[in-house]
N, C-alpha and C positions, 0 to 999 in steps of 0.2 A: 504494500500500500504506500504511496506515494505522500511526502513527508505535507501536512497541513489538510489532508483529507482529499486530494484534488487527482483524478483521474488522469492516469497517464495519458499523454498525447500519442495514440496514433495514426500508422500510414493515414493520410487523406481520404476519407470514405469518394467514390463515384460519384456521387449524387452532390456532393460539395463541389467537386472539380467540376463540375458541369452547370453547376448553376450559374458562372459568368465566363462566359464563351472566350477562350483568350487571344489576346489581339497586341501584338508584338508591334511598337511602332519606333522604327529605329532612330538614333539622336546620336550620331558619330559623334558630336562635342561630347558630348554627356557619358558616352561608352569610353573616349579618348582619356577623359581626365579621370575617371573610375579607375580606368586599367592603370592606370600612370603615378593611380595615388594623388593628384594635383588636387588640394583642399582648396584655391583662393578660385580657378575655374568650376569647380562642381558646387561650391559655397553660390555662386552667380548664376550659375544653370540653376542652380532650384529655387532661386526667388529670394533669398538671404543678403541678396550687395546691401551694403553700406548706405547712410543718408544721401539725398542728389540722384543717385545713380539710378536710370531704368534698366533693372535685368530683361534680360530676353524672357519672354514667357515659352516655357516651355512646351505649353500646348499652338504656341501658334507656329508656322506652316513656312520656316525659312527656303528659302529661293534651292529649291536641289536636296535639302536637308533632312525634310521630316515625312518617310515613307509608312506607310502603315501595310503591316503585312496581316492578313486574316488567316490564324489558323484555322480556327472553326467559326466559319462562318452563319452562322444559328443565331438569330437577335442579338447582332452584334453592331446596333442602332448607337447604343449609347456607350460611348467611351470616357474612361477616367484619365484625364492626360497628364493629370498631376506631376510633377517629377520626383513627389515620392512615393508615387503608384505606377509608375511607368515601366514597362519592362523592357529591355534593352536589347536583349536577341530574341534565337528562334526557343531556350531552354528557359526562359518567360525569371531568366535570372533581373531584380532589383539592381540598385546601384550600391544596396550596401553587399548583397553575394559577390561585385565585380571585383570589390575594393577589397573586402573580406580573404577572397581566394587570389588576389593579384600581388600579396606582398605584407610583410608586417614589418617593415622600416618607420621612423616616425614620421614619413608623411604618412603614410597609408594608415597609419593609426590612429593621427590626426584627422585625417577625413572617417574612417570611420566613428570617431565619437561625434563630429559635426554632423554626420549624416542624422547617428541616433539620437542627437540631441533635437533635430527638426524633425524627425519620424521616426519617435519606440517604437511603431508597429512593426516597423523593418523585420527588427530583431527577427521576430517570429516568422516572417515571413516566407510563403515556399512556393520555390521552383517547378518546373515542370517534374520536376522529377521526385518531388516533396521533400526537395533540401535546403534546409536552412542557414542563414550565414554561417555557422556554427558547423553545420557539416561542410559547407563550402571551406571554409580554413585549415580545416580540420584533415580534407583531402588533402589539399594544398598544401600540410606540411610546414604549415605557418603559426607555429609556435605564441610567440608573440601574441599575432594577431586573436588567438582564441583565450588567451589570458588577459588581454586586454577586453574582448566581448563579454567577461567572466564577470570583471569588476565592472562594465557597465550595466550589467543585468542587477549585478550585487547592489551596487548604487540608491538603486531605482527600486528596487525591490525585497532585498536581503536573499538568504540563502534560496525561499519561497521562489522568488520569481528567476533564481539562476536553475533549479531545478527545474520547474516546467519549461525551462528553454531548451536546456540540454537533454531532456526525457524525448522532446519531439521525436518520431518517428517519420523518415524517409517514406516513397513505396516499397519498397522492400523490407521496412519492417525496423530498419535500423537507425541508431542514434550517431551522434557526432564522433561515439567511441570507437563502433566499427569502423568507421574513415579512418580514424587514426592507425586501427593496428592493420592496415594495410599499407599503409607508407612502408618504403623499403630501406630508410635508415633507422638501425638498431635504437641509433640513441635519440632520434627524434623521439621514437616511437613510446620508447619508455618516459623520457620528459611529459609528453603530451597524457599519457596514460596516467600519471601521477598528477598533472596541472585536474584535469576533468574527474581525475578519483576525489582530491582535495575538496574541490567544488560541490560536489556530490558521492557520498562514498557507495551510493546502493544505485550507480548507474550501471555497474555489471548483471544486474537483473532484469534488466526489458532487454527486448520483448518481455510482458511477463509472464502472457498462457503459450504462448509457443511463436517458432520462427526459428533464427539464429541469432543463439546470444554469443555474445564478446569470446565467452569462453571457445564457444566451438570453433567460432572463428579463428580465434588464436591457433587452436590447437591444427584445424586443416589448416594452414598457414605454416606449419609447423616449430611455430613459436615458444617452446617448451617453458622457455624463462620467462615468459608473458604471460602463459596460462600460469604457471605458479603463482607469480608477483599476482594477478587477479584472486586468486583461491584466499591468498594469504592476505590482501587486503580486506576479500568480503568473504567468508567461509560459506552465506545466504546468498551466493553467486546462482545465477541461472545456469542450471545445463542444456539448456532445450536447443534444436539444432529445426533443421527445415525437413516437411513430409514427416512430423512424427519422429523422428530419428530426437535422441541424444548426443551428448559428445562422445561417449565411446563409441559409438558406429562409426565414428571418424577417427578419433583413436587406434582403434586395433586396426588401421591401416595407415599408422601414420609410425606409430613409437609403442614398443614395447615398456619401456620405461611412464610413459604418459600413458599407458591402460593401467600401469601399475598406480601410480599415484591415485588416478579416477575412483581406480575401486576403492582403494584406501579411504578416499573423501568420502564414496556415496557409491556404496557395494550394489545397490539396488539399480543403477543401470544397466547392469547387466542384463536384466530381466526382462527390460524393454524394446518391442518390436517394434520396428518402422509399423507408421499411420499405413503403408500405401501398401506393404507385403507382409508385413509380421517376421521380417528375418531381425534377430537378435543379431547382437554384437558377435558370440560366437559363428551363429550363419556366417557373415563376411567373415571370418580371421579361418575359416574352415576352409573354403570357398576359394580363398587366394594363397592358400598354403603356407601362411604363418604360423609354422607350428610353436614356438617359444611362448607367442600369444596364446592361440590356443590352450596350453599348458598353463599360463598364467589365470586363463577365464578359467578352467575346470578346477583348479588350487582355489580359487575364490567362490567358486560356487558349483560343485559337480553335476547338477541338478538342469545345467546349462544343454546337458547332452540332452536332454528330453525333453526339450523345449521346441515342438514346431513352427513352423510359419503359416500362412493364411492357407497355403494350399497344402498342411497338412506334413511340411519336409520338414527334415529334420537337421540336424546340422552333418549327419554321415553320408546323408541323400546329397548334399550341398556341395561335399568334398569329393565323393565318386564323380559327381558331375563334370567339375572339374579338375578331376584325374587326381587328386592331392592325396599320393599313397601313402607316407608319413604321416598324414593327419589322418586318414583313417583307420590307420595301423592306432595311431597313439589313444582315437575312441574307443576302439576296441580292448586295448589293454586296460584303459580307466575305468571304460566302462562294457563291459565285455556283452552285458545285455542287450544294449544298444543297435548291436547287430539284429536283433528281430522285430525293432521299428518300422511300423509301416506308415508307407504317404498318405495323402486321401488317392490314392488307385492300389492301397492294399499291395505293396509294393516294398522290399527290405533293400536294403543298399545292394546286395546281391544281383537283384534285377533289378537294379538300375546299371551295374555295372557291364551284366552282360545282355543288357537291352543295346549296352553299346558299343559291345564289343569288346570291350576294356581287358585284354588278355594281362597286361602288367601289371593289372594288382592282383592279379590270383597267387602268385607263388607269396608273396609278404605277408598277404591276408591268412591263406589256408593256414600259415605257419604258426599264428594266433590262433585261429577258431581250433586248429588240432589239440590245441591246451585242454579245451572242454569238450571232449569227444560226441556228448551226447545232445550240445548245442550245435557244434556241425551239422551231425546229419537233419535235425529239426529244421535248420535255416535252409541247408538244399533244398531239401521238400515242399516249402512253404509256397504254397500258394497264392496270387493275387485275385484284383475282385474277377478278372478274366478266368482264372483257373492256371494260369500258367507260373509253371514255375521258373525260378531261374535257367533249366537247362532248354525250356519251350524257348526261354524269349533269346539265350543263344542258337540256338540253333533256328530263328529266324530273323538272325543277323549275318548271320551266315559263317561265323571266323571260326575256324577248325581249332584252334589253339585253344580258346574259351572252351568251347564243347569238352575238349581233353581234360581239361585242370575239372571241369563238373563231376565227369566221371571217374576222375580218382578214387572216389571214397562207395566202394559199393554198398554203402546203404542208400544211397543215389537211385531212388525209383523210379525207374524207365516206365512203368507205366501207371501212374499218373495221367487222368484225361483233363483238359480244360475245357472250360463253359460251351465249347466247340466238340467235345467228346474227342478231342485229338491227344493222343500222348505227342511225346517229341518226336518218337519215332514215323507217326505218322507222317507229322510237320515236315521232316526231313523227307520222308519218301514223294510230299507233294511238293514242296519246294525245290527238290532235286540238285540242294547245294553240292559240290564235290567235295568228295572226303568225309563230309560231316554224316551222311546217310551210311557210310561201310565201315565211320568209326562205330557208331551208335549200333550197328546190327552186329558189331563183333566188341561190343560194350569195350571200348578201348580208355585207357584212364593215361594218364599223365604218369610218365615211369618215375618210379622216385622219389 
């Protein structure tokens, strides 16, 4: 909850964005002394000269100079021409985002407090993109300049109104902090991290129901000393990541060392499935054959192995799939039951493997399931919701080598019919693969 009771600011709802059609009207003076930082010309482009003098109004129509471009042309009758309402390109940036993101020397500093000293609204004010001075800076790598928009929020407001500046939410969901830990100097980034932690120290928690927070960012980023320094400033840090995911979905493919920490902080991500599939932290670290990880996620929570996804896999389904014999070797040791997990198609990593052929994990694998003689032969046998077992769905793959390694163990029932009334043997004689129909009629097994 956001500190004085007041709801955090986010992304821009549609219905906001559209209610004032937007309308870019370009002012090269006006964008020239922005960009440049020049205070005593943008001081006079916006109606501020000195006693005597007639400024230019900014809404009127110099010779060559003031083009109006119509993005969205939709009752866009009535225009604001103010020059502290004016947007200045095609990304519907203000003049305090041009001055903001163009530099923090003491002119540009100067003009930015002139600016918000003739228009606070600025401050808040957003871009096409729903970024505010504050993220414009912030990208920009302009130090300065966002501790300077710090204390004029502070000023005007106290802690109160530098928070709801700095909570604003982008489209995408993000605050001025993600800009920051995206710059590619170290030590900017850590300055910047600590100017915006001071300011606010519970800005590492928005988003706050979901999205991508600072941390995750960090962490795919691979910023190990960042996501720290965040943990240890706020320990009520957001883990929350995009599509439902947390930070360790990005983790166990980033650092071993950084799943290691995660769990330490907050063992219960583990647990959590992506919004959009259900695959857990271990699903990926399975999947792309991190076995160290792997090892790491089953030490914190063994329970991980029996954990499916939306369609019912598992994480041994996940790792035959993509051939990671290590890792399925190493399920199997931890958790030896494992092997008789079925998908939602009634399906054991078995027949997944020789759905596909997969003849190189049979010799690693048989050399574990041979530990428990009597879980062997149950898993050969096993049936999915078709009827077929692992030696059906080789031998309508057709790879002679698989077939072999099946029939090693003659408690391997060749006849076995599936929901087709076919054994394998049949399969074989209507399929007419070579080799696999004259091993199977002279029951030939894997020597050795």
């Amino acid at each position: 909850m956001e500190s004085g009771g007041k709801a955090p600011s986010g992304p821009p709802k549609d219905k906001e964005a559209k209610a004032k059609p937007a309308v870019v009207q370009q002012h090269p003076k006006l964008l020239m002394a922005a960009r440049k930082g020049h205070w005593t010309p943008l001081n006079v482009l916006m109606g501020n000269s000195g006693a005597g003098a007639t400024p230019p109004a900014v809404h009127a129509v110099p010779p060559g100079g003031l083009i109006n471009i119509v993005i969205d042309d939709e009752q866009a009758d009535v225009v604001d021409n103010s020059a502290t309402t004016i947007t200045l390109d095609v990304e519907l940036n203000n003049v305090l985002h041009v001055v903001a993101s163009s530099g923090d020397g003491d002119e540009f500093l100067e003009s930015a407090r002139g600016i918000y000293c003739t228009a606070k609204h600025l401050l808040d004010a957003r871009n096409k993109k729903g970024d505010t001075p504050f993220h414009c800076a912030a990208r920009a790598g302009m130090l300065k300049m966002v501790t300077h928009l710090i204390c004029l929020a502070k000023a005007e407001g106290g802690d109160d109104r530098v928070k709801a500046a700095l909570r604003k939410q982008n489209e995408q969901g993000e605050t001025a902090l993600h800009a920051a830990l995206r710059l590619s100097d170290k030590e900017t980034v850590r300055a910047m991290v600590h100017e915006l932690w001071v300011a606010d120290p519970e800005l590492t928690r928005f988003p706050l129901a979901s999205g991508t927070s600072p941390l995750y960012l960090a962490v795919s980023l691979g910023r190990e000393d960042i996501a720290e320094g965040l943990h240890e400033q706020d320990p009520g840090l957001s883990y929350s990541g995009p599509n439902g995911q947390n930070v360790l979905h990005v983790a166990v493919l980033r650092s071993t060392s950084m799943t290691k920490n995660l769990l330490k902080w907050n063992n219960h991500l583990s647990k959590q499935g992506e919004q959009t599939n259900g695959s857990t932290p271990l699903h990926l670290a399975a999947s792309c054959g991190f076995l160290e990880t792997v090892k790491c996620l089953l030490d914190a929570e063994e329970s991980l192995a029996y954990q499916c996804d939306n369609k019912g896999s598992f994480p041994i389904h996940e790792a035959v799939k993509e051939k990671q014999v290590s890792v399925v070797c190493t399920l199997l040791k931890i958790c030896p039951d494992c092997a008789q997990l079925r998908d939602a198609e009634g399906k054991t990593f078995l027949h997944v493997a020789a759905k596909q052929g997969y003849a190189k994990l049979f010799p690693p694998v048989l050399q574990v399931l041979l530990q428990e003689k009597q879980m062997f032969a149950a898993i050969m046998n096993m049936q999915d919701d078709d009827g077929n077992t692992g030696l059906h769905l080789a031998v309508e793959a057709g790879i002679l080598e698989t077939v072999c390694f099946l029939l090693w163990d003659k408690e391997v029932m060749l006849n076995l019919s599936n929901n087709e009334r076919e054994t394998a043997l049949d399969l074989s004689q209507r399929m007419r693969t070579p080799g696999v129909l004259f091993g199977l009629e002279l029951g030939w097994g894997w020597p050795g």
